[in-house]
C-alpha positions as protocol buffer text, in pm:
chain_id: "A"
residue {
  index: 1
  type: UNK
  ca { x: 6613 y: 5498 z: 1300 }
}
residue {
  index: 2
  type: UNK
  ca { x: 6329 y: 5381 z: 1085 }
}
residue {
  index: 3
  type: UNK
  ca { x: 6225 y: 5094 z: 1215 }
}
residue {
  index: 4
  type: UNK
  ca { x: 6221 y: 5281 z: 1573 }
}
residue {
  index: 5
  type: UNK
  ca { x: 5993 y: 5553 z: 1412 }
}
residue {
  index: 6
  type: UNK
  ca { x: 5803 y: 5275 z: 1305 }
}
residue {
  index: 7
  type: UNK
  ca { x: 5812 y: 5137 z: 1642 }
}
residue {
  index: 8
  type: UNK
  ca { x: 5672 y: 5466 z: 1771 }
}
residue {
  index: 9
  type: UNK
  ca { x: 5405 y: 5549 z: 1518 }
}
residue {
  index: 10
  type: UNK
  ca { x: 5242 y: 5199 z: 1417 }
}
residue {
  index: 11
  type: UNK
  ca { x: 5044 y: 5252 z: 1151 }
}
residue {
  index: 12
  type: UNK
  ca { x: 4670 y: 5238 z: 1240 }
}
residue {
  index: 13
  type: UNK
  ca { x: 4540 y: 5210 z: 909 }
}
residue {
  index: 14
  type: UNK
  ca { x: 4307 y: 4917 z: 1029 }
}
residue {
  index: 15
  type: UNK
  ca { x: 4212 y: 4766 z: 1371 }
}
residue {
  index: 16
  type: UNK
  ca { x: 4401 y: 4744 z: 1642 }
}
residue {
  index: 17
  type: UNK
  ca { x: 4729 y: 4889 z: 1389 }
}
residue {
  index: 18
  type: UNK
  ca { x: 4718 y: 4654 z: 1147 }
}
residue {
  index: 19
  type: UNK
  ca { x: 4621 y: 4649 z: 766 }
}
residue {
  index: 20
  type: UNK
  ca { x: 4326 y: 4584 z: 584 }
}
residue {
  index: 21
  type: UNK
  ca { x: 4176 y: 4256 z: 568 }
}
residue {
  index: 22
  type: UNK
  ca { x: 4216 y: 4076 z: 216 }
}
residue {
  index: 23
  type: UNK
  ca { x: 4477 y: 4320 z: 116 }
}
residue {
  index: 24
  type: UNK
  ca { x: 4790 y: 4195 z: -148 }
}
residue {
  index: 25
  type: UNK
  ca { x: 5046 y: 4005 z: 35 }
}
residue {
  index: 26
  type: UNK
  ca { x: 5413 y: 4216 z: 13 }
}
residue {
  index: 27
  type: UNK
  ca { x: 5702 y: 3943 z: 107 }
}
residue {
  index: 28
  type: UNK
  ca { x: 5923 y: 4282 z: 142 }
}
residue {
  index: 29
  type: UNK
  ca { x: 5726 y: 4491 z: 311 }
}
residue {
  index: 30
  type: UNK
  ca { x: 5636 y: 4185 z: 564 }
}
residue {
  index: 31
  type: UNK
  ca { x: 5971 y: 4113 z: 673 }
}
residue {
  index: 32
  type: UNK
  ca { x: 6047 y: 4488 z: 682 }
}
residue {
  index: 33
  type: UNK
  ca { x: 5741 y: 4512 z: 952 }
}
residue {
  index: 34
  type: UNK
  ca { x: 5903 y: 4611 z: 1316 }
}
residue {
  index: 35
  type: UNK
  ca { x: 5675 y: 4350 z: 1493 }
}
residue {
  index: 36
  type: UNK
  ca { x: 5822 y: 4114 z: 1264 }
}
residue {
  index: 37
  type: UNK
  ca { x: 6225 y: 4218 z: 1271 }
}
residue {
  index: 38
  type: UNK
  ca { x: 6187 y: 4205 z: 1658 }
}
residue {
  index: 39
  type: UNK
  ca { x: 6065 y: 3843 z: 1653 }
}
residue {
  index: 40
  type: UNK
  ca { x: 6277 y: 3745 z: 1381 }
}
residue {
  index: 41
  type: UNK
  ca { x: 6574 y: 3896 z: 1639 }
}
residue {
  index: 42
  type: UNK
  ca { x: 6397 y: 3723 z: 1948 }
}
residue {
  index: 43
  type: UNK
  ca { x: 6359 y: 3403 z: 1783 }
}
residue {
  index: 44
  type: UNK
  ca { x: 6767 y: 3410 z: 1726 }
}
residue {
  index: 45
  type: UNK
  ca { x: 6851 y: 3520 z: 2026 }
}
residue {
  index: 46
  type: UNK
  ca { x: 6624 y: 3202 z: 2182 }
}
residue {
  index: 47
  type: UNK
  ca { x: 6803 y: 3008 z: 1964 }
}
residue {
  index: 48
  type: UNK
  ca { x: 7161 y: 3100 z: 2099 }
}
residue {
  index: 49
  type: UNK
  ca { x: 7078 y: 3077 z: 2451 }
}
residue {
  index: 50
  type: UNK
  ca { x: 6914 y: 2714 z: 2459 }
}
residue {
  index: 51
  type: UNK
  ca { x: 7221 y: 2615 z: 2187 }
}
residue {
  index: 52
  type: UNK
  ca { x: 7500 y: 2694 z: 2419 }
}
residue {
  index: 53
  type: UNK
  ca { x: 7345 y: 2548 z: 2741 }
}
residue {
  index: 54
  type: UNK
  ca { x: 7257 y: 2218 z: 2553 }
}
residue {
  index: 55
  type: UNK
  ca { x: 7589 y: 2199 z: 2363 }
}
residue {
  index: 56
  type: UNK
  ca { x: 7791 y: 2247 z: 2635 }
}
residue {
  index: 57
  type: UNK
  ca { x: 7631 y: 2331 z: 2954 }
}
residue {
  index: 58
  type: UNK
  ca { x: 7663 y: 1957 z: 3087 }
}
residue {
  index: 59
  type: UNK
  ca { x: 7963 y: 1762 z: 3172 }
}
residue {
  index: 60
  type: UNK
  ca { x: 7971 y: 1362 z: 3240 }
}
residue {
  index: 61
  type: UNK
  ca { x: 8210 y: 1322 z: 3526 }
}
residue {
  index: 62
  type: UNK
  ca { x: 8192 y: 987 z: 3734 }
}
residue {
  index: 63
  type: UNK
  ca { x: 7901 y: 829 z: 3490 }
}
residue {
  index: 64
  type: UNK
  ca { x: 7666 y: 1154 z: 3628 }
}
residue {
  index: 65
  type: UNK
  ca { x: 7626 y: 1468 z: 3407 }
}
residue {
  index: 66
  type: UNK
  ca { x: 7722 y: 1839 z: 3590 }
}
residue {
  index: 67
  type: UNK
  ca { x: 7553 y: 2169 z: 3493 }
}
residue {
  index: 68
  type: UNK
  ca { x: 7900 y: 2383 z: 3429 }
}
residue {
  index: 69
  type: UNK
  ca { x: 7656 y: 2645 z: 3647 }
}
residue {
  index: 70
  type: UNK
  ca { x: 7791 y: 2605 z: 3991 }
}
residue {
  index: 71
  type: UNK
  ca { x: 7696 y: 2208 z: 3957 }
}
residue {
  index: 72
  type: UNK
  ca { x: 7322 y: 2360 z: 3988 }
}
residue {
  index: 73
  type: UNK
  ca { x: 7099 y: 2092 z: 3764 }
}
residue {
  index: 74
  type: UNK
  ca { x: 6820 y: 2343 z: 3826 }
}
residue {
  index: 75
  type: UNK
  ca { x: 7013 y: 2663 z: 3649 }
}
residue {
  index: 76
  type: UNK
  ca { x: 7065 y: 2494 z: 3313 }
}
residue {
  index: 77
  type: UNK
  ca { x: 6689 y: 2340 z: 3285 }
}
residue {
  index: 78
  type: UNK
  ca { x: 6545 y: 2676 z: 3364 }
}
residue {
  index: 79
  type: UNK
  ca { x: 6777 y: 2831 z: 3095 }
}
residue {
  index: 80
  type: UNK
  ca { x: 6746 y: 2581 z: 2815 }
}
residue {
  index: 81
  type: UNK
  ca { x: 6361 y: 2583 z: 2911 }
}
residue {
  index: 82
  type: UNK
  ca { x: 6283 y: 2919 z: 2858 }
}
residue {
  index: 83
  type: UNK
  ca { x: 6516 y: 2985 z: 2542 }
}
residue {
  index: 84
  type: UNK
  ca { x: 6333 y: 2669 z: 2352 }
}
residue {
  index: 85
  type: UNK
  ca { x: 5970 y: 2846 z: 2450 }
}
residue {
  index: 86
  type: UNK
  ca { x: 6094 y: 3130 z: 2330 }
}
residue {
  index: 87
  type: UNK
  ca { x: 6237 y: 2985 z: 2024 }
}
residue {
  index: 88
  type: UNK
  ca { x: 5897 y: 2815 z: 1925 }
}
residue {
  index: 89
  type: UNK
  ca { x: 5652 y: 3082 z: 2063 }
}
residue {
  index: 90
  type: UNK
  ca { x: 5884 y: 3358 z: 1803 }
}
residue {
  index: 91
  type: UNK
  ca { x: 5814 y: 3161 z: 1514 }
}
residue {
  index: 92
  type: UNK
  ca { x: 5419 y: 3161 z: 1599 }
}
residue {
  index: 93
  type: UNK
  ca { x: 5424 y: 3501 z: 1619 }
}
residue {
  index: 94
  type: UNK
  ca { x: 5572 y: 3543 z: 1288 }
}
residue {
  index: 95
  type: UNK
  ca { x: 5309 y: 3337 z: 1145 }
}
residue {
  index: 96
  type: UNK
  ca { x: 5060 y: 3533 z: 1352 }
}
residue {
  index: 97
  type: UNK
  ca { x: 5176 y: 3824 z: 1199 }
}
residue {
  index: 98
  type: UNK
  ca { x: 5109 y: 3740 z: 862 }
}
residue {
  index: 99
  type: UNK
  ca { x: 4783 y: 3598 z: 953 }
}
residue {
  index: 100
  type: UNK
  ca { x: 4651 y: 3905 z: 1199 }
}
residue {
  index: 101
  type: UNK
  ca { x: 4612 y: 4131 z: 814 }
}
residue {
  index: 102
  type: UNK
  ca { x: 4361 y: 3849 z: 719 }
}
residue {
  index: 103
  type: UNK
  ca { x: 4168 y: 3814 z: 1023 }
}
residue {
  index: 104
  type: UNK
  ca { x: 3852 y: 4006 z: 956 }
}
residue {
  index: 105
  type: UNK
  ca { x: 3716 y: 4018 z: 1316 }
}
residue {
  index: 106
  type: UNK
  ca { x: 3795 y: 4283 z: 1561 }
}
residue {
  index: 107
  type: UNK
  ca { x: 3773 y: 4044 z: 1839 }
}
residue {
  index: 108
  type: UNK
  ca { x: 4010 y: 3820 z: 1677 }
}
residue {
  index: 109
  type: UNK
  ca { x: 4279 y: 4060 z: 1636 }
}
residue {
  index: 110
  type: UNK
  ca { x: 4197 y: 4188 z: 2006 }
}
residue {
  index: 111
  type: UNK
  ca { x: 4289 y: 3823 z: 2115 }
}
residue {
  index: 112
  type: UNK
  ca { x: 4595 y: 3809 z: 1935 }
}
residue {
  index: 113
  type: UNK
  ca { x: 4717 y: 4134 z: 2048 }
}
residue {
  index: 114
  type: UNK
  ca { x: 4659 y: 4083 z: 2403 }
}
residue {
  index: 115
  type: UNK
  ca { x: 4830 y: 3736 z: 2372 }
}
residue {
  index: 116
  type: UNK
  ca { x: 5111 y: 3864 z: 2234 }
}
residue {
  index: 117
  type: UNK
  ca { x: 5133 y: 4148 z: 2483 }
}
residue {
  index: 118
  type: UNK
  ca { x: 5080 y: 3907 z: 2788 }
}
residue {
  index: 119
  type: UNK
  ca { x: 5332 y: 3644 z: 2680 }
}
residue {
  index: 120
  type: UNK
  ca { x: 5593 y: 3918 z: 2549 }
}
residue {
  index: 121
  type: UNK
  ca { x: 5623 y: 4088 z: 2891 }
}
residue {
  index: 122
  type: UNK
  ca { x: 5608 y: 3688 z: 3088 }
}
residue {
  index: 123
  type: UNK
  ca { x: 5850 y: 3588 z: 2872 }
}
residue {
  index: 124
  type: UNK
  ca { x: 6085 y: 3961 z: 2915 }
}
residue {
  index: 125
  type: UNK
  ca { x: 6040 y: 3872 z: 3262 }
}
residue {
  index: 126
  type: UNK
  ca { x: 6134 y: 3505 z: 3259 }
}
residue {
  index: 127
  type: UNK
  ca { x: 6475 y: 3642 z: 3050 }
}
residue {
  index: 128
  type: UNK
  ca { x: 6534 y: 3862 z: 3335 }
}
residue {
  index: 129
  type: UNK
  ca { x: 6539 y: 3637 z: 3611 }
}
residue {
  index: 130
  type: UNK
  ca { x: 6737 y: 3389 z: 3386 }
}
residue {
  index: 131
  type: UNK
  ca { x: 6982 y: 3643 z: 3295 }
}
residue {
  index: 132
  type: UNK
  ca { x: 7051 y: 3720 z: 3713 }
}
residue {
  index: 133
  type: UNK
  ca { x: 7039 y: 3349 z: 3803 }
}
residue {
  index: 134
  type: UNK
  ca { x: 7272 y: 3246 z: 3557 }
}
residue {
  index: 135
  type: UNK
  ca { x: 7534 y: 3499 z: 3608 }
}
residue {
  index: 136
  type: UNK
  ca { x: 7509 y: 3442 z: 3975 }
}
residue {
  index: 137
  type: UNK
  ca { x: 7601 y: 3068 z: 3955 }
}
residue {
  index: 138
  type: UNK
  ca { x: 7864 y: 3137 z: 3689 }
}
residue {
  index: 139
  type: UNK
  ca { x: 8071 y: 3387 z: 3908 }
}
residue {
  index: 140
  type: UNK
  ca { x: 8036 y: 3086 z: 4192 }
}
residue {
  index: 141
  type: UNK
  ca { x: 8096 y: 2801 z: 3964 }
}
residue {
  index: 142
  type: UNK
  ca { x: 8456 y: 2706 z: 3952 }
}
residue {
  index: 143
  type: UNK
  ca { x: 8631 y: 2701 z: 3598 }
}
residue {
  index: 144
  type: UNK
  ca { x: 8588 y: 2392 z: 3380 }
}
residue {
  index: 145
  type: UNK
  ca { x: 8871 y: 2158 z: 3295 }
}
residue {
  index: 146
  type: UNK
  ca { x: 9095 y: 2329 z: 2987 }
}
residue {
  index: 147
  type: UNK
  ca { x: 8816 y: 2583 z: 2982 }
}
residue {
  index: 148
  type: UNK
  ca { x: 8571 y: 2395 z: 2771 }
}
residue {
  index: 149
  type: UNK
  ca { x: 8227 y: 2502 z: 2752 }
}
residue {
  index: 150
  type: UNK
  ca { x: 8287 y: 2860 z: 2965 }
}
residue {
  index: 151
  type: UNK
  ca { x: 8243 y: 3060 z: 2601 }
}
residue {
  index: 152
  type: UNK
  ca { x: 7891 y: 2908 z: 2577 }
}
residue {
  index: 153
  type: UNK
  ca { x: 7779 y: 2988 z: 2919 }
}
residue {
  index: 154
  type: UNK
  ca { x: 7888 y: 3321 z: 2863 }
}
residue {
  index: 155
  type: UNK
  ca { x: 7709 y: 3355 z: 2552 }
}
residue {
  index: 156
  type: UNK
  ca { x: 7404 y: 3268 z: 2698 }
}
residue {
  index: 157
  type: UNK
  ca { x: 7411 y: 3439 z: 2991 }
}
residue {
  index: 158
  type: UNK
  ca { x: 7449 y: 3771 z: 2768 }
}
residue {
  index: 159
  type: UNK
  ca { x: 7202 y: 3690 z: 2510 }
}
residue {
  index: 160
  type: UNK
  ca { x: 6948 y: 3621 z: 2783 }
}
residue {
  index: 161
  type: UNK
  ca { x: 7040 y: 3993 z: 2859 }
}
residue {
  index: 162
  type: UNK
  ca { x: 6964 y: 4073 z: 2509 }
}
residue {
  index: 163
  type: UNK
  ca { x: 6617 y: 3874 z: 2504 }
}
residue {
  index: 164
  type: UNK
  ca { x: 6513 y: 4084 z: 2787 }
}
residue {
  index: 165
  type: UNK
  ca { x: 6512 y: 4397 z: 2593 }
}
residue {
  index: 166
  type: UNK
  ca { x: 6360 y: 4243 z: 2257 }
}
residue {
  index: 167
  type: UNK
  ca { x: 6051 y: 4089 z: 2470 }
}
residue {
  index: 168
  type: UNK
  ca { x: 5987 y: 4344 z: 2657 }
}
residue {
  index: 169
  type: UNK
  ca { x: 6036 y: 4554 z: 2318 }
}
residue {
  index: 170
  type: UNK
  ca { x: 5767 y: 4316 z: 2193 }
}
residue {
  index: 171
  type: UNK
  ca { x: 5543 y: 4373 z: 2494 }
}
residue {
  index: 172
  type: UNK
  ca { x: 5545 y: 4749 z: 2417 }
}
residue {
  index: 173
  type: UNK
  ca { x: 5493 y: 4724 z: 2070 }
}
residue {
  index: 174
  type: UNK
  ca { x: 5166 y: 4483 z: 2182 }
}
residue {
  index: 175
  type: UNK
  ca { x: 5055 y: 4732 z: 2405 }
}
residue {
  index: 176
  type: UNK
  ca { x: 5051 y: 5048 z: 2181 }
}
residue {
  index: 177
  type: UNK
  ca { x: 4809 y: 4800 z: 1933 }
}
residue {
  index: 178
  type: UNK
  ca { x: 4576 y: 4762 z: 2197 }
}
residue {
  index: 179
  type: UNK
  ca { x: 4593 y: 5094 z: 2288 }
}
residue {
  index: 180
  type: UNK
  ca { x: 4490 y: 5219 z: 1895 }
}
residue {
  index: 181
  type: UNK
  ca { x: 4206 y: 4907 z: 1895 }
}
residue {
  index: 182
  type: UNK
  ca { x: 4084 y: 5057 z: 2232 }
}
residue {
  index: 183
  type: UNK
  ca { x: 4026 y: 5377 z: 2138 }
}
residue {
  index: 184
  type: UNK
  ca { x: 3890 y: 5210 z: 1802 }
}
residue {
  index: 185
  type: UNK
  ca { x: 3613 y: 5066 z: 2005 }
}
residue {
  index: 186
  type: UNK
  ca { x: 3530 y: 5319 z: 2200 }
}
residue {
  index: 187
  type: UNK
  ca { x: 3501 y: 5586 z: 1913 }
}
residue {
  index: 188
  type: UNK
  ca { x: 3277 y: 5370 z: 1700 }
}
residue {
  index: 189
  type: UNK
  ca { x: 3073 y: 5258 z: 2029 }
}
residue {
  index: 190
  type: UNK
  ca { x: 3013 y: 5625 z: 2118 }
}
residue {
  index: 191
  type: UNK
  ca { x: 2898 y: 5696 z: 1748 }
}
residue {
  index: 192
  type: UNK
  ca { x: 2677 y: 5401 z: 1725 }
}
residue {
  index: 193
  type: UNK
  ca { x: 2534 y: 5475 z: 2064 }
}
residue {
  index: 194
  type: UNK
  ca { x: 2117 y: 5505 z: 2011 }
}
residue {
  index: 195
  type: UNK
  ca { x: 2135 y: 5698 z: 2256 }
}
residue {
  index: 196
  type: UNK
  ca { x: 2330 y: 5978 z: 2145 }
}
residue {
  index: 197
  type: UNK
  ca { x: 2131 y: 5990 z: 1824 }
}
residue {
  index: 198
  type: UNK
  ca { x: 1827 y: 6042 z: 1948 }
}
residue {
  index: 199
  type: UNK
  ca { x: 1960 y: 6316 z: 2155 }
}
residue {
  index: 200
  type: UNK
  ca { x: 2125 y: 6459 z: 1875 }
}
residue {
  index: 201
  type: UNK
  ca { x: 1839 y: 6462 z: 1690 }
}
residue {
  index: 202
  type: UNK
  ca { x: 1613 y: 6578 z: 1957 }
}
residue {
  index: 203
  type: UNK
  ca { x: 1842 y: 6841 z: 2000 }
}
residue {
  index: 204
  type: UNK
  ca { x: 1876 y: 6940 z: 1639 }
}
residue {
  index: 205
  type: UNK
  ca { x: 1480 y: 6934 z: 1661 }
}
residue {
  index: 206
  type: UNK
  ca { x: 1463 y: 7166 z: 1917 }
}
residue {
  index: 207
  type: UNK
  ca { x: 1675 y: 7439 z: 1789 }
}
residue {
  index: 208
  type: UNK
  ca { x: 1503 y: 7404 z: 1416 }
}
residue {
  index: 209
  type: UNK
  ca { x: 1199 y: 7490 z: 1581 }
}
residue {
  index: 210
  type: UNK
  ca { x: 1352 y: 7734 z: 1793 }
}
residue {
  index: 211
  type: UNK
  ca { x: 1476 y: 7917 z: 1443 }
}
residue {
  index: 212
  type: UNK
  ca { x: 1152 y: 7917 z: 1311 }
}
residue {
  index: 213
  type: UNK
  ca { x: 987 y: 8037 z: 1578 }
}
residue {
  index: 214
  type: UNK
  ca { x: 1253 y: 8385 z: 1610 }
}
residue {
  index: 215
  type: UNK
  ca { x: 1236 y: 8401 z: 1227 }
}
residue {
  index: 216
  type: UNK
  ca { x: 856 y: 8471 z: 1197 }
}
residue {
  index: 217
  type: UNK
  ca { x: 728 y: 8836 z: 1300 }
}
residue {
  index: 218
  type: UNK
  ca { x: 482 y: 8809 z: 1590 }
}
residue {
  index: 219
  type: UNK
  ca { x: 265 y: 9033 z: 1478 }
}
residue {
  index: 220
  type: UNK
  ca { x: 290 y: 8949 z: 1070 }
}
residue {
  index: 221
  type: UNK
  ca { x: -69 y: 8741 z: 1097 }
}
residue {
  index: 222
  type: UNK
  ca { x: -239 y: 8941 z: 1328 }
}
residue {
  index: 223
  type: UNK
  ca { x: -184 y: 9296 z: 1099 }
}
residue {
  index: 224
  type: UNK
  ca { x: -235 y: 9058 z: 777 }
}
residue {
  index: 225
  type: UNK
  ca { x: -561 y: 8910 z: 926 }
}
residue {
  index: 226
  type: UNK
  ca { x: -653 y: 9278 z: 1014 }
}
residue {
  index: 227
  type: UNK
  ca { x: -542 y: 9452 z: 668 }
}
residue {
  index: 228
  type: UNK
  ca { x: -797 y: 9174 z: 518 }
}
residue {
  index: 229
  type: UNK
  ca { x: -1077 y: 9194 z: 706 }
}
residue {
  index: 230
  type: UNK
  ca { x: -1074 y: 9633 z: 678 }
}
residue {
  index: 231
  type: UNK
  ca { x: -1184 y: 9633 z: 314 }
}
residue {
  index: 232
  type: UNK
  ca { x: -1501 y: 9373 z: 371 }
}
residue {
  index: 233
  type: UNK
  ca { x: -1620 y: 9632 z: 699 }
}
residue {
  index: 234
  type: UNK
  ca { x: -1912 y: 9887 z: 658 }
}
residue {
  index: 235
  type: UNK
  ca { x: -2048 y: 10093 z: 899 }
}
residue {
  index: 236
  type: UNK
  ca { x: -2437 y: 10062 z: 942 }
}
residue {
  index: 237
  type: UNK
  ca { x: -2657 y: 10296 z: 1106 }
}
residue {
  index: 238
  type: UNK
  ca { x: -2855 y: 10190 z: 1402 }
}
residue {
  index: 239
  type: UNK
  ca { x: -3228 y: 10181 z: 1357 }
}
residue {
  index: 240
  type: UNK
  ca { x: -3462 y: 10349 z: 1596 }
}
């Protein structure tokens, strides 16, 4: 339950959710990151899937190998393909991870987070299609001799199912980081605007003055002006 409130409130302490740059490396606290657990879970789930079609997926009969998928060449490739991309892009992102707290420059961390939120969701995608393709050809594929291999295409036809929900988990995760940068941007973008400072200040101007203006009597200088020039005044008498 804590690493799904995790999930659902990543910490925006810095851009785009992440830390401050130059800040201590934590071992613990890295590996206890949910971006990090996720890939760490993706990465073995990869790892299964491309394991069990490779180990045991093909069978030599006649001097020609057979994909124990229905005899479809095409349904193992796509498989093993996609879990070994997986396997390799995972441990990238764990390395990006510890790397994206360094990087100093917004637009670098913007890059990384939309990479990670495009190729999350292809790859969630990709798991999905493998996960229906496989099963299909399995339920057509007749049973291999003594049963050998059928565990392992099993296994990887259920961990694909499982991959499907931690990249797409990844995808969201992606996606809630670009979400915080965004709104990053666009607060410091309206701030710095010089265009909103001078009409703040203009504005500010205006009602100073304003103040000022409803603040001083209207007829204080006239009566003052007045009240000094009475005392000075003498009558004179015309001359005739």
């Amino acid at each position: 339950m804590d690493v799904l409130n995790q999930i659902l409130n990543i910490n925006a302490g810095g851009a785009y959710g992440g830390g401050k740059a130059g800040g201590a490396f934590d071992p613990v606290t890295f590996a206890m990151k949910p971006q990090v657990v996720i890939r760490a879970l993706c990465w073995l789930f990869s790892i299964v899937v491309f394991g069990c079609i490779s180990s045991e997926g093909w069978v030599e009969k006649d001097g020609k190998e057979y994909c124990l998928y229905n005899n479809d060449g095409m349904a193992c490739k796509f498989g093993n393909t996609i879990g070994v991309f997986g396997f390799l892009a995972s441990m990238g992102f764990i390395g990006g991870e510890f790397l994206f707290e360094r990087m100093s420059s917004v637009k670098s961390r913007k890059r990384y987070v939309m990479a990670d939120m495009g190729f999350s969701a292809a790859w969630a995608f990709f798991y999905f299609i493998a996960f229906f393709y496989l099963w299909s050809q399995w339920s057509s594929a007749p049973m291999p001799p003594y049963g050998i291999g059928a565990g392992s295409m099993k296994t990887a036809i259920v961990f694909c199912f499982f991959n499907i929900f931690s990249w797409a988990l990844c995808a969201f995760m992606a996606y809630k980081r670009f979400l915080i940068g965004a709104g990053d941007e666009f607060t410091s973008a309206f701030e710095t605007d010089p265009a909103n400072v001078v009409h703040q200040q203009a504005y500010s101007y205006s009602m100073d003055n304003d103040n000022e203006q409803y603040s001083a009597s209207p007829f204080g200088q006239p009566q003052q002006g007045m009240e000094q020039q009475q005392p000075g005044m003498e009558y004179q008498q015309p001359t005739y």
